[in-house]
C-alpha positions in Angstrom: 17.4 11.1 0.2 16.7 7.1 0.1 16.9 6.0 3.6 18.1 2.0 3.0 16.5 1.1 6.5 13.0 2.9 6.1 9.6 1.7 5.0 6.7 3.4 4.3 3.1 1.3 5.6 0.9 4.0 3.8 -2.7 1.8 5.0 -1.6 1.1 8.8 -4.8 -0.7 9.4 -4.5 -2.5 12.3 -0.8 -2.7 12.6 0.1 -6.7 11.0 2.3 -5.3 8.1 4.2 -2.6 10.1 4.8 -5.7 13.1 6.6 -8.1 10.1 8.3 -4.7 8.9 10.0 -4.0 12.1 10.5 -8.1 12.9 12.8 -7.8 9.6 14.7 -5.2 11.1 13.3 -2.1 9.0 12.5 1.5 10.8 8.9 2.1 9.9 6.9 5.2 9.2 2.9 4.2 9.3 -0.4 6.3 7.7 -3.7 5.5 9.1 -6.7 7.9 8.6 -9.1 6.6 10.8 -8.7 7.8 14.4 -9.9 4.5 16.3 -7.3 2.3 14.9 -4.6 5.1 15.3 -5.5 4.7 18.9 -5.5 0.7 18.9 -2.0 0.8 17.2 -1.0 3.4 19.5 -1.6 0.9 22.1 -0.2 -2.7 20.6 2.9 -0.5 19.5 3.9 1.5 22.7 7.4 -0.2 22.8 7.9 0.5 19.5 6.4 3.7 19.7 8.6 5.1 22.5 12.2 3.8 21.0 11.8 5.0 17.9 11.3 2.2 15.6 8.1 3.6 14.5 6.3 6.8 13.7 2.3 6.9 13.7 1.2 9.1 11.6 -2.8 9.9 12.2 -3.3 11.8 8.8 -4.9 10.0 5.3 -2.4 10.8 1.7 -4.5 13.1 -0.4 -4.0 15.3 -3.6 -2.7 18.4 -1.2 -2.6 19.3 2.6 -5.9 20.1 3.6 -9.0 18.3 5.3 -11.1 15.5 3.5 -14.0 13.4 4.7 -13.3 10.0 5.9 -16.0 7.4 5.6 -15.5 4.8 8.4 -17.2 1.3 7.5 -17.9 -0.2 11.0 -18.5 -3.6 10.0 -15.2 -3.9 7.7 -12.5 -1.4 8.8 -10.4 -2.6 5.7 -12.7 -0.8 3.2 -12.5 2.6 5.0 -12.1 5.4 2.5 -12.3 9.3 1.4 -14.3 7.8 -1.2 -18.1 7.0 -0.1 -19.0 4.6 -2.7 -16.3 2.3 -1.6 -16.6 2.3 1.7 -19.9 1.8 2.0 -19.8 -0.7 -1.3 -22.3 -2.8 1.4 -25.0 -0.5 1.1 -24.6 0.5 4.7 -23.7 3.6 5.9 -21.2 4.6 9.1 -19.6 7.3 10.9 -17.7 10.2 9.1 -14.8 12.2 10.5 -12.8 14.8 9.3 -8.5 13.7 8.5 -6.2 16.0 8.1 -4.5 15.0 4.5 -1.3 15.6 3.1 0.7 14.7 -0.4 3.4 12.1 -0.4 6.4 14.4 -1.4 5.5 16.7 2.0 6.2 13.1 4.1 9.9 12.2 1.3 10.8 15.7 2.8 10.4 15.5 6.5 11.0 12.0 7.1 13.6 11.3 3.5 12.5 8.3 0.8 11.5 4.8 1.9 13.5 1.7 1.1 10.2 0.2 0.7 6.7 1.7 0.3 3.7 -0.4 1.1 0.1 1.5 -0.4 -3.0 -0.3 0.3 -5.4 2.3 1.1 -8.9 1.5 -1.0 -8.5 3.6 -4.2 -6.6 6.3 -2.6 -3.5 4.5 -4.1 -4.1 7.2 -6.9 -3.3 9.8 -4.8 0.2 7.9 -3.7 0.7 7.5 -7.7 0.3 11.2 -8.2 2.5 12.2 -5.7 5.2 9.8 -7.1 5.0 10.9 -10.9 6.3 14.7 -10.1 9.5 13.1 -8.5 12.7 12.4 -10.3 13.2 8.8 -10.7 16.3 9.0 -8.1 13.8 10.0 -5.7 11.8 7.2 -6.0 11.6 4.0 -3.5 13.5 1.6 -4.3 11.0 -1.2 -4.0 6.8 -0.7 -3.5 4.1 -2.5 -3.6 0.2 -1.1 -4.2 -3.0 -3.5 -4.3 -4.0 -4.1 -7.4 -7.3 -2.2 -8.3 -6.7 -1.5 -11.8 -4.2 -1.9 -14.5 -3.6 1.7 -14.7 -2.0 1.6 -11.7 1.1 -0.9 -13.4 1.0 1.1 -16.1 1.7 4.6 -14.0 4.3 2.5 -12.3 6.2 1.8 -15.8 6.1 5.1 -16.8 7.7 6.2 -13.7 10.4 3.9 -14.8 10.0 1.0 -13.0 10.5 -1.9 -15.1 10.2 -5.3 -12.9 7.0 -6.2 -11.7 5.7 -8.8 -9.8 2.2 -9.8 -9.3 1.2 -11.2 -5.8 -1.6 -13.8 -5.2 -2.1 -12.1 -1.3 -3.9 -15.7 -0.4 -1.6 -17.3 -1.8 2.1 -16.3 0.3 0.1 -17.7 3.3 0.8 -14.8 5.9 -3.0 -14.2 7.5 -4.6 -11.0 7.3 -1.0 -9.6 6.4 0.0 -8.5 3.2 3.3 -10.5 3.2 7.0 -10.7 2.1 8.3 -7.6 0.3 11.4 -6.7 -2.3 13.2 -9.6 -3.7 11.4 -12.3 -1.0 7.9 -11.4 -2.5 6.7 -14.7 -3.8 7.4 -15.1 -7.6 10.0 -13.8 -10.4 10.2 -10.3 -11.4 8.9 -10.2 -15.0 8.0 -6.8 -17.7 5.7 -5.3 -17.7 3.4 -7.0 -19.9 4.1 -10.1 -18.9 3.0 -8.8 -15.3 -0.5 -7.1 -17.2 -1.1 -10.2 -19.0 -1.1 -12.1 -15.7 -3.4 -9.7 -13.8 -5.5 -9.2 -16.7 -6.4 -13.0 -17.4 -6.7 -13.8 -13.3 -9.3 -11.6 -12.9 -11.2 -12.3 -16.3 -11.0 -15.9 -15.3 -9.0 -17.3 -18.2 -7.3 -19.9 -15.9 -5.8 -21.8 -18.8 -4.0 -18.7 -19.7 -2.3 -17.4 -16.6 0.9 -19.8 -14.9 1.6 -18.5 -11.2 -1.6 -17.0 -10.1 -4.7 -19.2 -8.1 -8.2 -19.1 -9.6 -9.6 -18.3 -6.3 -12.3 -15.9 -6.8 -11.8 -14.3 -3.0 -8.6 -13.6 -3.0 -6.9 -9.9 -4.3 -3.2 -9.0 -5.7 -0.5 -6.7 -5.1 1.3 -5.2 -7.8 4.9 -5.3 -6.4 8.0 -3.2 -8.7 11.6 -3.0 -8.1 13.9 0.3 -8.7 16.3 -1.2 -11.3 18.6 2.1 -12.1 
């Protein structure tokens, strides 16, 4: 059941999305996999923590409930991943624990589906996707966003159903180390899907002449953000 003040922070990290979350009013439930910033968020959230406005949830999302290897990159905590060869993309090598993992779906059933689902979790999105494509579309969020790694990822999204995209510039909205406004106040128009590929596509491959809304930055990333519209 869609739960209209509820959002999902699937890639806690250190906390700055769930903090804008909550400042907007919304309930939030938060995933983080690796143990030391569970335990820093624990601490900056207490408050939060102990009336009930959030929900910590110290497990990764994987492909079913089990145990998976978490590689921990000390030096940038962002690319932390159950996939070694991007979170050591540096070449240097860190701690690994053992997270306990569990599908999406298990989470829409104890704690009902997210107004909003955030998924930023360094290729682990796929996991999120395949969760999402075995639920009926009513079951879906009604708004979500997932960094943009590859175009496959839109394309799952528009086979789910979803058919208005936007495609975020995250150094562009101008929220530090934050991953920004959400739903209809995401920076931008909703637009099709191809329009939305198109964008990506020609941002990335550098065809600045091409693209309208997006910077030609080469450091920054995107956010594929889609809107429920039945």
């Amino acid at each position: 059941m869609l739960v209209p003040d509820l959002i999902y922070d699937i890639g806690l990290h250190v906390g700055n999305d769930t903090a804008y979350y909550m400042s907007e009013g919304y309930r939030v439930i938060a995933v983080e996999a690796n143990p030391m910033l569970v335990e820093q968020c624990k601490k900056r959230f207490a408050r939060e923590l102990q009336n009930g406005l959030l929900r910590i949830l110290p497990i990764g999302i994987g492909p079913a409930e089990g145990m998976m290897p978490f590689y921990v990159n000390p030096r940038n905590t962002e690319w932390s991943a159950f996939d070694k060869e991007v979170a050591w993309r540096d070449g240097q090598d860190g701690p690994v624990v053992d997270v306990p993992v569990m599908r999406l779906t298990e989470l829409f059933k104890h704690y009902g589906v997210p107004y909003f689902l955030k998924s930023d979790i360094e290729t682990g999105d796929r996991f999120v996707l395949d969760a999402l494509e075995t639920l009926d579309r009513k079951d879906l969020p009604i708004y979500m966003s997932i960094e943009a790694h590859k175009l496959e990822y839109l394309a799952r999204l528009n086979v789910m159903g979803y058919t208005a995209f936007k495609v975020v510039d995250q150094k562009a909205h101008g929220m530090h180390a934050c991953s920004g406004p959400f739903g209809e106040k995401a920076p931008g128009r909703w637009v099709a899907f191809d329009v939305a590929a198109y964008e990506w596509l020609h941002s990335i491959m550098g065809h600045r002449e091409r693209h309208t809304w997006l910077t030609n930055d080469p450091k920054t990333w995107h956010d594929f953000h889609v809107k429920r519209t039945w």
